[in-house]
C-alpha positions as CSV (number, residue, x, y, z in Angstrom):
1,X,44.9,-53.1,-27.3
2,X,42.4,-54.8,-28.9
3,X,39.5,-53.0,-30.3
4,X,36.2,-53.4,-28.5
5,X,33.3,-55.6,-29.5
6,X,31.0,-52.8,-31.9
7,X,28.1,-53.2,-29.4
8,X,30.3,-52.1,-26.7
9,X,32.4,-49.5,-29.2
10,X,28.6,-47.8,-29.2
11,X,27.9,-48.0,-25.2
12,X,31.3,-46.2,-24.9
13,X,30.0,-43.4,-27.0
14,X,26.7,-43.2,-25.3
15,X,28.4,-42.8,-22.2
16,X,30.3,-39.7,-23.2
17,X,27.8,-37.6,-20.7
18,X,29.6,-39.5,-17.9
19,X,32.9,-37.9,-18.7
20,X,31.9,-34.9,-19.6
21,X,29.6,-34.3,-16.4
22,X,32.9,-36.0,-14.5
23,X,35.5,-34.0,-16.3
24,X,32.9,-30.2,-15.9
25,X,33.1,-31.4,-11.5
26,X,36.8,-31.6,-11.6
27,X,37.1,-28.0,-13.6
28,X,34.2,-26.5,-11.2
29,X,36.0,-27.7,-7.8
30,X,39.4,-26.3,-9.0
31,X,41.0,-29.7,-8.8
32,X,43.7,-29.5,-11.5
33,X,44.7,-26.0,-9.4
34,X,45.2,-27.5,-6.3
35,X,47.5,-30.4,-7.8
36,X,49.9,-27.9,-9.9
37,X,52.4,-28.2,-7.0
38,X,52.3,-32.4,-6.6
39,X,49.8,-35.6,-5.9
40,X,47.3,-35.1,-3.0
41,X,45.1,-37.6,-1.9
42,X,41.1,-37.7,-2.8
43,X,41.0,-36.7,1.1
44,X,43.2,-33.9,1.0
45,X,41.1,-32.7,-2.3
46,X,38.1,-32.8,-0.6
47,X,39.2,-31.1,2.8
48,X,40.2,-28.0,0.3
49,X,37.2,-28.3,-2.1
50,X,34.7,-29.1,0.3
51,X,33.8,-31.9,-0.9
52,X,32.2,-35.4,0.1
53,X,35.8,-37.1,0.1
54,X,34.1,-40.5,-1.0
55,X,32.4,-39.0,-3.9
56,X,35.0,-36.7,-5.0
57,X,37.3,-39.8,-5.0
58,X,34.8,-41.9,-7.7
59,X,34.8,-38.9,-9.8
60,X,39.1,-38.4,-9.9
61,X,38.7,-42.8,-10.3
62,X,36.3,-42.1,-13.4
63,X,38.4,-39.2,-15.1
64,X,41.7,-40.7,-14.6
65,X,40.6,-43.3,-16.4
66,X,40.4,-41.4,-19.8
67,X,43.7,-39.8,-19.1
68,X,42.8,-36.6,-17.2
69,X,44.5,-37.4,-14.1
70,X,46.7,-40.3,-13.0
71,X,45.5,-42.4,-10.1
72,X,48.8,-43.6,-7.8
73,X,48.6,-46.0,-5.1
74,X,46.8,-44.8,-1.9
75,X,44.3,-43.0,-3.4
76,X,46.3,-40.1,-4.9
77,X,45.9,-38.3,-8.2
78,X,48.7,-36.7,-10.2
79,X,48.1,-34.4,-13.4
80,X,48.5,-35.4,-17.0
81,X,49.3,-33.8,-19.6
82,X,45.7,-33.6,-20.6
83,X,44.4,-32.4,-16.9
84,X,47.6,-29.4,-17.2
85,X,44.6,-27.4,-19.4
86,X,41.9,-27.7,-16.7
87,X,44.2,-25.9,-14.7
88,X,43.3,-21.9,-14.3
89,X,45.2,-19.6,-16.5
90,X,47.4,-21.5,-18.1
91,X,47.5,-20.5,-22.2
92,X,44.6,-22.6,-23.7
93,X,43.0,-23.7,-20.5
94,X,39.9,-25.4,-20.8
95,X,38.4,-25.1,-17.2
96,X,35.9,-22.6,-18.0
97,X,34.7,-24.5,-20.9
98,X,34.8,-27.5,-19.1
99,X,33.0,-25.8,-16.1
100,X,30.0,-23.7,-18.6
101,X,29.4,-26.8,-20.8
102,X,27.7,-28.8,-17.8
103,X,26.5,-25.8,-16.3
104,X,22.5,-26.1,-16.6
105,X,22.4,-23.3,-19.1
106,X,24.5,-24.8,-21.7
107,X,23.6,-28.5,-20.4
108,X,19.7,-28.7,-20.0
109,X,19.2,-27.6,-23.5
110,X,20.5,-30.8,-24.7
111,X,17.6,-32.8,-23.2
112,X,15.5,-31.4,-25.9
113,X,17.5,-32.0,-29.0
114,X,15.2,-34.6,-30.8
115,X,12.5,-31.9,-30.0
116,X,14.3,-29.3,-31.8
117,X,15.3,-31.9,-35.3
118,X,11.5,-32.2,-35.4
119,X,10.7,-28.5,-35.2
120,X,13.8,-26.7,-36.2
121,X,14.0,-24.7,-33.6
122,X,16.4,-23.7,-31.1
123,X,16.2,-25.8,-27.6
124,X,17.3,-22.7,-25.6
125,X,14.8,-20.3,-26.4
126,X,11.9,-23.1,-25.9
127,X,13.2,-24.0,-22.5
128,X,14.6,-20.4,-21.3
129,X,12.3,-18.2,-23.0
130,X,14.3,-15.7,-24.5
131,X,17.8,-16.6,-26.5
132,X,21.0,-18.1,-25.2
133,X,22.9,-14.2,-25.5
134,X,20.2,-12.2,-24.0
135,X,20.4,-14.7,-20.7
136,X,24.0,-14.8,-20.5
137,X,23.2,-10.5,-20.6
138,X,21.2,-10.9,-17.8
139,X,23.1,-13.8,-15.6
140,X,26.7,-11.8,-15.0
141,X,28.3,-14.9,-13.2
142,X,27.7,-17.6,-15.7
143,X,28.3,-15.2,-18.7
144,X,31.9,-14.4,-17.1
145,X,32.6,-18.0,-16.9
146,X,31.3,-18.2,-20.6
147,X,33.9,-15.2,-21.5
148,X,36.7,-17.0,-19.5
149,X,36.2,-20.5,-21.4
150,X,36.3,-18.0,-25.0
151,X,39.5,-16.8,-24.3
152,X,40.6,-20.1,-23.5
153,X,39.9,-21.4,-27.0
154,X,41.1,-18.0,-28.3
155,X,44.6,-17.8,-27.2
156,X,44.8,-21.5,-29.1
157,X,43.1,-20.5,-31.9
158,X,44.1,-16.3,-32.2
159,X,47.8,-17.5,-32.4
160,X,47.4,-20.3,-35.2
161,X,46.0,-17.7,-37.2
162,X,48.6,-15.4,-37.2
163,X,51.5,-18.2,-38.1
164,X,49.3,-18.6,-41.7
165,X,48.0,-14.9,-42.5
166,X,49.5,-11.4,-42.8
167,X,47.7,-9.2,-40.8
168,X,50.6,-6.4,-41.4
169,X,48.8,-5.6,-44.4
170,X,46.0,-3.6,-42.7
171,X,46.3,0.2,-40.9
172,X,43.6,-0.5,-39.2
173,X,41.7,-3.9,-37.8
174,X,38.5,-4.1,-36.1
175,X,38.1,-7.6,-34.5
176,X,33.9,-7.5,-34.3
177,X,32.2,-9.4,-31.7
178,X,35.9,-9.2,-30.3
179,X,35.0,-9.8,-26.6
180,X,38.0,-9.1,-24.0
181,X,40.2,-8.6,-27.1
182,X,42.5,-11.7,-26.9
183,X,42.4,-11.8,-30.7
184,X,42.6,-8.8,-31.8
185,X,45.7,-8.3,-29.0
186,X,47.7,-11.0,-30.7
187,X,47.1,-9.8,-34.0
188,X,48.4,-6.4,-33.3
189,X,51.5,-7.9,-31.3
190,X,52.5,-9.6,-35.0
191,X,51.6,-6.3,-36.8
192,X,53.6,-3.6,-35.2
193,X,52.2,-0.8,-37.7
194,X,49.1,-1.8,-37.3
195,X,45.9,-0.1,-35.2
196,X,42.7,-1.9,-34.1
197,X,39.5,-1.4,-32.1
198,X,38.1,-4.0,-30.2
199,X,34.1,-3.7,-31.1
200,X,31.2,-5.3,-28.8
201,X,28.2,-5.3,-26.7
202,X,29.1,-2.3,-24.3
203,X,29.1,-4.7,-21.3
204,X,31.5,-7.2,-23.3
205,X,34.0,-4.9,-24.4
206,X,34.7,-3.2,-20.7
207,X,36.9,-6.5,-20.3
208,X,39.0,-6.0,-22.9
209,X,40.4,-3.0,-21.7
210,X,42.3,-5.1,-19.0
211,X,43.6,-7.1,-21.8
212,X,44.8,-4.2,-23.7
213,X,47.0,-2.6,-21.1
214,X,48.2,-5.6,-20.1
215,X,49.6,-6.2,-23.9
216,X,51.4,-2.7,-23.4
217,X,49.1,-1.9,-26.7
218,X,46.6,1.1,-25.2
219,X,48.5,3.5,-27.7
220,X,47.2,1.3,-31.3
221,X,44.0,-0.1,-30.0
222,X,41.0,1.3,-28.2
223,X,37.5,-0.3,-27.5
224,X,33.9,0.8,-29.3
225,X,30.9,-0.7,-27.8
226,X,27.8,-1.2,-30.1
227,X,25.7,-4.1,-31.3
228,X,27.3,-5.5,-35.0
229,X,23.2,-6.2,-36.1
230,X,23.7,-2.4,-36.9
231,X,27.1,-0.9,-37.6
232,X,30.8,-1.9,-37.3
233,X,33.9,0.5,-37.5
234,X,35.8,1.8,-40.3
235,X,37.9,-0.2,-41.0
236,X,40.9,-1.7,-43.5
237,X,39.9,-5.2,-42.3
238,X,36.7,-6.7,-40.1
239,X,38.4,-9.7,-38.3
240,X,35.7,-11.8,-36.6
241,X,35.9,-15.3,-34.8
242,X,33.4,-17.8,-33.5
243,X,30.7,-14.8,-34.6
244,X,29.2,-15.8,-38.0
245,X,28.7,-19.6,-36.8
246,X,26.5,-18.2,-33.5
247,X,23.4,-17.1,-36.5
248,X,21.8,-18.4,-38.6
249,X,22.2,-17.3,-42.7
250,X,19.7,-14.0,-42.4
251,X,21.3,-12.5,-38.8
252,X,24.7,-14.0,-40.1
253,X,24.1,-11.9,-43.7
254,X,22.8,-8.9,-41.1
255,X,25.8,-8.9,-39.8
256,X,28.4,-8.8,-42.6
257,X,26.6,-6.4,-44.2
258,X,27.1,-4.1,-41.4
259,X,31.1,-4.9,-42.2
260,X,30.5,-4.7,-45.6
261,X,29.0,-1.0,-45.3
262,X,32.1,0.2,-43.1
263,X,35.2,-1.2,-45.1
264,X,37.7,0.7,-46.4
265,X,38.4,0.8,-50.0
266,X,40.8,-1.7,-50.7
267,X,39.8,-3.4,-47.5
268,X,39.0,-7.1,-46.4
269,X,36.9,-9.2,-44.2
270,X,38.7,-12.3,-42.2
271,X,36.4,-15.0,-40.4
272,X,38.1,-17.5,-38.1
273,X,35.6,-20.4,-38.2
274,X,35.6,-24.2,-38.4
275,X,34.8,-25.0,-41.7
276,X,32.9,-28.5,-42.2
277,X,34.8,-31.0,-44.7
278,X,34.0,-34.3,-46.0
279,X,35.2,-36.9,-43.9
280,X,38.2,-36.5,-41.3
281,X,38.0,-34.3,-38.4
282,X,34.3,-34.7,-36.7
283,X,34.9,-31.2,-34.2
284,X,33.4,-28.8,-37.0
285,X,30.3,-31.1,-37.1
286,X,29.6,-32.0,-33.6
287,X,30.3,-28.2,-32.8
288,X,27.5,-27.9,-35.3
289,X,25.1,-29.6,-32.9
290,X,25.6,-27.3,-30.4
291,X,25.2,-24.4,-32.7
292,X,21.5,-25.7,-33.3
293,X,20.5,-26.7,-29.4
294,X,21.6,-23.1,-28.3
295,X,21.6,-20.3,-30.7
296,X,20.0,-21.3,-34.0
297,X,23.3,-21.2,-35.8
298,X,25.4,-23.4,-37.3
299,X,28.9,-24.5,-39.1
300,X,28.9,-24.3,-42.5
301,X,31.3,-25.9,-45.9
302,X,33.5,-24.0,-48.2
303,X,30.7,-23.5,-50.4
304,X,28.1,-22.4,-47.8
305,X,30.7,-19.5,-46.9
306,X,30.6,-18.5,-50.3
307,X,27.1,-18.4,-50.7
308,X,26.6,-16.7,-47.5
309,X,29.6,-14.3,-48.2
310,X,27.9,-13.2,-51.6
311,X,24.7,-12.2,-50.0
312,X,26.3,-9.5,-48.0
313,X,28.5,-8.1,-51.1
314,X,31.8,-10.2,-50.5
315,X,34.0,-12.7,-52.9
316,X,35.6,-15.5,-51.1
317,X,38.9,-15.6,-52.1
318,X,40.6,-17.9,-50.0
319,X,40.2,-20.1,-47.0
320,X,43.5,-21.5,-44.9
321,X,43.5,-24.2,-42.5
322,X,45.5,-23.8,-39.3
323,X,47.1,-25.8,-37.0
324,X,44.0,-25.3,-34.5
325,X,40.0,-26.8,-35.4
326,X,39.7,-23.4,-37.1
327,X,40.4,-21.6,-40.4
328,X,41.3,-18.5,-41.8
329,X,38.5,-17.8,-44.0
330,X,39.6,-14.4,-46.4
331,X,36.9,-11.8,-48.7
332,X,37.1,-9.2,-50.2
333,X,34.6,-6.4,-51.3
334,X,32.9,-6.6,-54.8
């Protein structure tokens, strides 16, 4: 196929809110769930959804269009390979993220980016008046959709980093920030001597105990709730992922220092995080972007680990890529 004109290469790109908005209507109506078992029709969608049929069918035209779904003759729609992961509990779906990224929460705050490049402040807090964790605290609904789309990205990401690192090493893990324990779950599932804690906000960590049991692992790991700003478990190793990037470099330092403070002798820290790299792969930097619009954090280099690392008493001493966006990104006391 012949590449398009670069004036219409840029309109393609500027039309990326049309697909996402689409894409975030087909998650939020369940679509992908009620075509696991065959085609339907755009009518036969909307009598289940309760949707306008004509509008519902525009929106499955538009997605199928950038490989979502596939249109068939008579106005049905098939699944893809792509639209199998906006499908509900499948490993690595992305229907909650999908569904929370449009929601006005995570969406409206995006309206006010040029505002927050010339002030260097957070959108979220300016528009919601308090910051993007303490509403999700106080709106239950939209912060379990939040969790849902985290675990999503965690099953992909929690099982890449066990095919590159040895977490066998460690008597005892403590995955901080560790939500409903997807992560740490896996890593104990490849370390069979191993024993862990799942450590979060008291409200957070209640789901992990569902996820525990259900691993058959309620005899090596048990939950601890508490706010990592001011302590973390003992520990061999802190494991944290997608936490640093949520802060910026003095709440991010807060934190590790909290880890730093509770490790064991001969004891490491892991981060799973994107790590930004010259070139290539443009994930870790558009990721950054959100970072900036809703929590004042960010993605950071090699280097910026380092530096940030030191501050709270680490060494970086290695960082391994994985087959996922994210890295394994290893320290150790000094």
């Amino acid at each position: 196929m012949q590449a398009p004109p670069p004036n219409i290469a840029l309109f393609q790109l500027i039309a990326g809110k049309w697909v996402a908005q689409a894409i975030s209507v087909v998650a939020r109506f369940r679509v992908a769930d009620h075509l696991a078992a065959g085609p339907k029709t755009a009518a036969e969608l909307a009598a289940i959804t309760n949707t306008n049929a004509g509008h519902l069918y525009r929106i499955l035209r538009a997605v199928a269009t950038v490989g979502v779904l596939e249109e068939q003759p008579g106005q049905r729609f098939a699944l893809t390979p792509v639209g199998e992961y906006l499908r509900s509990g499948v490993p690595g779906s992305m229907r909650a993220v999908a569904t929370y990224c449009c929601d006005p929460w995570s969406w409206k705050p995006w309206g006010d980016l040029a505002e927050t490049v010339r002030t260097g402040t957070p959108a979220f807090d300016r528009m919601f008046g308090m910051g993007a964790f303490d509403y999700l605290s106080r709106h239950p609904d939209e912060f379990a959709t939040f969790n849902e789309g985290m675990t999503g990205f965690s099953g992909i990401e929690s099982a890449a980093a066990v095919k590159v690192y040895d977490f066998s090493r460690y008597g005892t893990i403590a995955d901080v920030g560790g939500g409903h324990g997807l992560l740490l779950t896996t890593i104990l599932k490849a370390a069979p001597n191993s024993r862990g804690v799942v450590f979060d906000l008291p409200e957070v960590v209640a789901g992990a105990v569902p996820t525990i049991e259900t691993a058959g692992l309620a005899g090596r790991c048990t939950t601890q709730g508490g706010s990592f700003f001011e302590t973390a478990p003992a520990a061999d190793l802190h494991v944290m992922k997608h936490i640093i990037h949520d802060w910026n470099d003095e709440k991010a330092t807060q934190i590790l220092k909290c880890c730093r403070r509770a490790v064991r002798p001969g004891g490491k820290l892991v981060l799973v995080e994107m790590v930004i790299a010259p070139g290539g792969d443009p994930a870790a930097k558009l990721l950054d972007l959100e970072m900036m619009v809703l929590c004042d954090g960010k993605e950071r280099t090699e280097a910026e680990y380092a530096t940030l690392l030191a501050g709270a008493g680490y060494r970086l001493t290695r960082v391994v890529p994985t087959e996922s966006p994210a890295c394994v990104i290893e320290a150790e006391p000094v």
